[in-house]
N, C-alpha and C positions, 0 to 999 in steps of 0.2 A: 413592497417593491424596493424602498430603499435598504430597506436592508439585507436582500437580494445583490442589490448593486455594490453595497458597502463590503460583502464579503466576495464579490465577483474582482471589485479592485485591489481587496487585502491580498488575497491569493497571486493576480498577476504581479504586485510587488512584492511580495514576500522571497516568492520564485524567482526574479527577475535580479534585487539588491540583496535578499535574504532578511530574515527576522527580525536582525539588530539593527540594520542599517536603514529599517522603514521606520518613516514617523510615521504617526496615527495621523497629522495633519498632510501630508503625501497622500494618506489611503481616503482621509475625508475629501482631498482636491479634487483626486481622480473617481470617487466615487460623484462630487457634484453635490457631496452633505457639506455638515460643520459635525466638528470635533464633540460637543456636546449630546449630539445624534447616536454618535459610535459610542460616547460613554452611556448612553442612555440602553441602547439595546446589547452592548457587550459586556461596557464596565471598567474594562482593560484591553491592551493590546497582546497580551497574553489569552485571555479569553474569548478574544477576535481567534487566533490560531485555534485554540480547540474546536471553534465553532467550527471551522473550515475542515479540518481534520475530522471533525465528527458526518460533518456533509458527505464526508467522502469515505468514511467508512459506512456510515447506514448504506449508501449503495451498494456497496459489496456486500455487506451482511444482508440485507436480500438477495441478491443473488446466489450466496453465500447457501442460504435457508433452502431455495429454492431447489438448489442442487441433492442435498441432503436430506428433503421429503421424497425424491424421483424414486421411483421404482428398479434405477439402474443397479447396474454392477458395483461393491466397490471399486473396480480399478477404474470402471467408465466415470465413476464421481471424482477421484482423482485425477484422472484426463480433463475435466470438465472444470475441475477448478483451477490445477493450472496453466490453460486454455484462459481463464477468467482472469488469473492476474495477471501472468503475461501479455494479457491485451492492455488491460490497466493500467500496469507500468508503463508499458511502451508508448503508451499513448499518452499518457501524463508524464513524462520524463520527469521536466522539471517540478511539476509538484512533488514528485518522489525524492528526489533528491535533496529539495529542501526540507523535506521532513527528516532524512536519514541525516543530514547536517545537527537540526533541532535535535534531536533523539541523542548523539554523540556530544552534545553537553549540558550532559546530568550533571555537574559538578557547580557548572555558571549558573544553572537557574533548575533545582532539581525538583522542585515544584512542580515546573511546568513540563520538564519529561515524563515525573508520575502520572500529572494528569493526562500528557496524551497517552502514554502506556499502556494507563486503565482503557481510554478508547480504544486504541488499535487492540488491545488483546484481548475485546470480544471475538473479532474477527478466528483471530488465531485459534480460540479456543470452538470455533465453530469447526475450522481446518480439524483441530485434533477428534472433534464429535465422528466425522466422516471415518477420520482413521480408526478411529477405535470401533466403528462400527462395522468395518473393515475387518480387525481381529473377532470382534465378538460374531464374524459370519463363517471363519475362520479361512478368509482369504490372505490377509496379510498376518505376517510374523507375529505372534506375541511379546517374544523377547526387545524388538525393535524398541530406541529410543524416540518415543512419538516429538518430544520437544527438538532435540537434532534434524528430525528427519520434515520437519518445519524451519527450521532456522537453514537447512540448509536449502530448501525450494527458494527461501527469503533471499539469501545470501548469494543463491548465483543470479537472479531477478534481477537484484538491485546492482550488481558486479554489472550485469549485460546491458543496464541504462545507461552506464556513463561514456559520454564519448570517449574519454582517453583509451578505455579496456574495449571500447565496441572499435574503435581504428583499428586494433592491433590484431582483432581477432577475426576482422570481418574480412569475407573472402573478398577479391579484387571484381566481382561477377555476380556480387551477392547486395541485391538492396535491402532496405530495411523490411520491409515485407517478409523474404526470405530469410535474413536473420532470427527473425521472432520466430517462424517455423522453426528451424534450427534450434533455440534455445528450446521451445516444445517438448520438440521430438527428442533432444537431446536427456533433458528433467523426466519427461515419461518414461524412458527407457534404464535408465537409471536409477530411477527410484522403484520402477516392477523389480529389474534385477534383484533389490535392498530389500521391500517388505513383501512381496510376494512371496505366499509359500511354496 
């Protein structure tokens, strides 16, 4: 239980100050541990972050799995999945954000980008499973770059979490609800356009 708790308050600090600016003795406060606790089941506060990162990709990579034993369509497996993140982002903003921060400085601490990297890019590589299963049914394109055509689902995902781009773009009529439709509808249709044959 505690260290349930201990990664429940790493996360809303992390999010909240971001990754530099937490102490471990902040995340033991609000956890209601000591410091010796979190080195005890972490080690570091580096390895606090993977843990959390890693919590939160195991649940997409079931879901992930789940999608991708179904008996559906390709194109219904790619509806389905990005149905699945676009929920996830939208609903975890700022964990997203604070990882897409982490992730953008490989250079300050590149250890610790490799090692989320490797976590998140099981996920990814489940995304490309679908796709390729997708060409190998000969629904979508062959020629198509399967790495792009991921980075760019990622790239408008994470463009549509942040408030500054979601102000600008959100209609005056339009709540968040209907925006995430929107980005949906929008990524579906555009990506049939791309790899379907």
């Amino acid at each position: 239980m505690t260290k349930v708790k201990i990664l429940a308050a790493a996360k809303e600090l992390f999010e909240e100050k971001g990754f530099d600016r937490t102490t471990v003795r902040e995340v033991a406060t609000k956890a209601e541990a000591n410091v010796a606790l979190i080195n005890y089941h972490f080690g570091s506060k580096e390895n606090l972050l993977a843990s959390i990162v890693k919590e939160m990709t195991d649940q997409t990579r079931l879901r992930l799995t789940d999608i991708s034993n179904t008996t559906s369509d390709p194109i219904q497996k790619l509806n389905q999945v990005i149905d699945l993140y676009v929920e996830r982002l939208h609903s975890n903003r700022n964990y997203y954000q604070m990882i897409h921060r982490e992730m953008s400085t490989r250079l300050l601490r590149p250890e610790l980008h490799d090692l989320l990297s490797k976590i998140i890019r099981r996920n990814k590589d489940e995304i490309k499973k679908i796709l390729e299963n997708g060409q190998h049914k000969k629904v979508f394109r062959k020629d198509i770059d399967l790495d792009l055509v991921i980075s760019t689902i990622f790239g408008l995902m994470y463009q549509t979490t942040h408030s500054g781009f979601r102000e600008k773009i959100i209609g005056a009529k339009e709540d968040a609800e209907a925006f995430k439709e929107r980005v949906k509808k929008h990524l579906k249709e555009m990506l049939k356009s791309y790899i379907v044959k």
